[in-house]
Backbone as CSV, one residue per row, in Angstrom:
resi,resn,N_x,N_y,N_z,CA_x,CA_y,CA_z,C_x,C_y,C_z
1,UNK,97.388,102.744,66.939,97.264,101.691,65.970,96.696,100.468,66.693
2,UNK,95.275,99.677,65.996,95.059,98.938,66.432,95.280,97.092,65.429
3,UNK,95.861,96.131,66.375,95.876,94.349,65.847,94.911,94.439,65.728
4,UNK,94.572,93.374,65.132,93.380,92.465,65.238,93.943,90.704,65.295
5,UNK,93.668,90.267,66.026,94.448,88.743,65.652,95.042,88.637,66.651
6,UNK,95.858,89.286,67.439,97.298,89.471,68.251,97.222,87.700,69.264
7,UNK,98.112,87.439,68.986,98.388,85.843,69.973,98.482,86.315,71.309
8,UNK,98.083,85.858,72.251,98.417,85.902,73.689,99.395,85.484,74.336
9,UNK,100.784,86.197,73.590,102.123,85.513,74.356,102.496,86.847,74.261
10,UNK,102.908,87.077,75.783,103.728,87.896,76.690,104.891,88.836,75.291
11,UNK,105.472,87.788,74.507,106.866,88.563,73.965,105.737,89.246,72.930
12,UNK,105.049,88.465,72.343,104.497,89.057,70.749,103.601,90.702,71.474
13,UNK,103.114,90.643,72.601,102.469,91.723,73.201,103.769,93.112,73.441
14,UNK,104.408,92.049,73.684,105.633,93.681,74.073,106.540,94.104,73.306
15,UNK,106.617,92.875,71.799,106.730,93.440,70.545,105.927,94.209,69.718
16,UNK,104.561,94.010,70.012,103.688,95.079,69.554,103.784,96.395,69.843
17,UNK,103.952,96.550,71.146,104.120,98.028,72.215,104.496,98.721,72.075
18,UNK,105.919,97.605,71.668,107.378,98.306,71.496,107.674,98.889,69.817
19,UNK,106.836,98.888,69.070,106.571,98.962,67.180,105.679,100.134,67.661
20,UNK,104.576,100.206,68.106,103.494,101.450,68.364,102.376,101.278,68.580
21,UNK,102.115,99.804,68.500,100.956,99.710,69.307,100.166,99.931,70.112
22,UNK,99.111,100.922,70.090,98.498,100.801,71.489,97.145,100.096,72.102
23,UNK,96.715,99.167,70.697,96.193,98.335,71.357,95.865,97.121,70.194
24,UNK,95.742,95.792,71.252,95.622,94.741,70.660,94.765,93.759,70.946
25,UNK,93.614,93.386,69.639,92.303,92.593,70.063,93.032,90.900,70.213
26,UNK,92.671,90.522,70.607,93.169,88.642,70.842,91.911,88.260,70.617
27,UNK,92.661,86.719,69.802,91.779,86.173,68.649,91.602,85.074,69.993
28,UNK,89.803,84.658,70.151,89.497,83.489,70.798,88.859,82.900,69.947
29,UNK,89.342,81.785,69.576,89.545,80.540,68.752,87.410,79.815,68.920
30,UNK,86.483,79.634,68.257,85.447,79.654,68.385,85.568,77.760,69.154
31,UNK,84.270,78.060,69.843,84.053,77.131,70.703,83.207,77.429,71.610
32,UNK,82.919,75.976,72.844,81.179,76.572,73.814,82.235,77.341,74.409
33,UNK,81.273,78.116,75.193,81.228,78.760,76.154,81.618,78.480,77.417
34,UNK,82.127,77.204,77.636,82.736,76.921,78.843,84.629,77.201,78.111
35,UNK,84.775,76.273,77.486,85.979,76.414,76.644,86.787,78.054,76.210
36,UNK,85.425,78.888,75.913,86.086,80.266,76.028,86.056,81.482,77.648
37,UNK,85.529,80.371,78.036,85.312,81.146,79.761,86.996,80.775,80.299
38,UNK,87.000,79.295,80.114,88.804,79.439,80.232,89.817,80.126,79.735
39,UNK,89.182,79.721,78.221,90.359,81.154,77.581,90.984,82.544,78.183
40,UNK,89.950,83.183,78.262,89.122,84.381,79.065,90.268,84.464,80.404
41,UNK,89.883,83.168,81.253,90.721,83.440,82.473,92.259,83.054,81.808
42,UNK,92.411,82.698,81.579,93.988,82.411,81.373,94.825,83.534,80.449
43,UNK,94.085,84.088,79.584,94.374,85.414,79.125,94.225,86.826,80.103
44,UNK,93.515,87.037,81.098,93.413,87.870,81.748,94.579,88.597,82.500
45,UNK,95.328,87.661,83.513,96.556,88.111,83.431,97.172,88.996,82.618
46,UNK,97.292,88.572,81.123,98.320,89.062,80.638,97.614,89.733,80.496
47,UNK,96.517,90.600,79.579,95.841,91.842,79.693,95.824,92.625,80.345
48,UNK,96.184,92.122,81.614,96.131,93.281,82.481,97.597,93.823,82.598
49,UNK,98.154,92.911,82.504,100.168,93.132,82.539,100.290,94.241,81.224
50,UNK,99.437,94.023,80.344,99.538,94.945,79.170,98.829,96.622,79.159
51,UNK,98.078,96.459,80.370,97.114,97.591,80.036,97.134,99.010,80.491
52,UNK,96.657,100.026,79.957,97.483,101.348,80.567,96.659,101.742,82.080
């Protein structure tokens, strides 16, 4: 089963997981391209904490 939308907080990710999720798109909020290059890094972490 796939989100679409999913917030980038740690609990809402391992409440997903934990329901049957196996995967979840994260919503980046529109803006330049420097603004989503941060996003990007600051979400990465947790993506990876999430990923099989």
């Amino acid at each position: 089963m796939t989100v679409f939308g999913a917030e980038p907080e740690p609990a809402h990710l391992a409440e997903l997981r934990d329901i049957g999720v196996n995967r979840a798109v994260l919503y980046a909020p529109p803006a330049d391209a420097e603004a989503v290059h941060r996003f990007l890094d600051q979400v990465a972490p947790l993506t990876a904490a999430f990923s099989n």
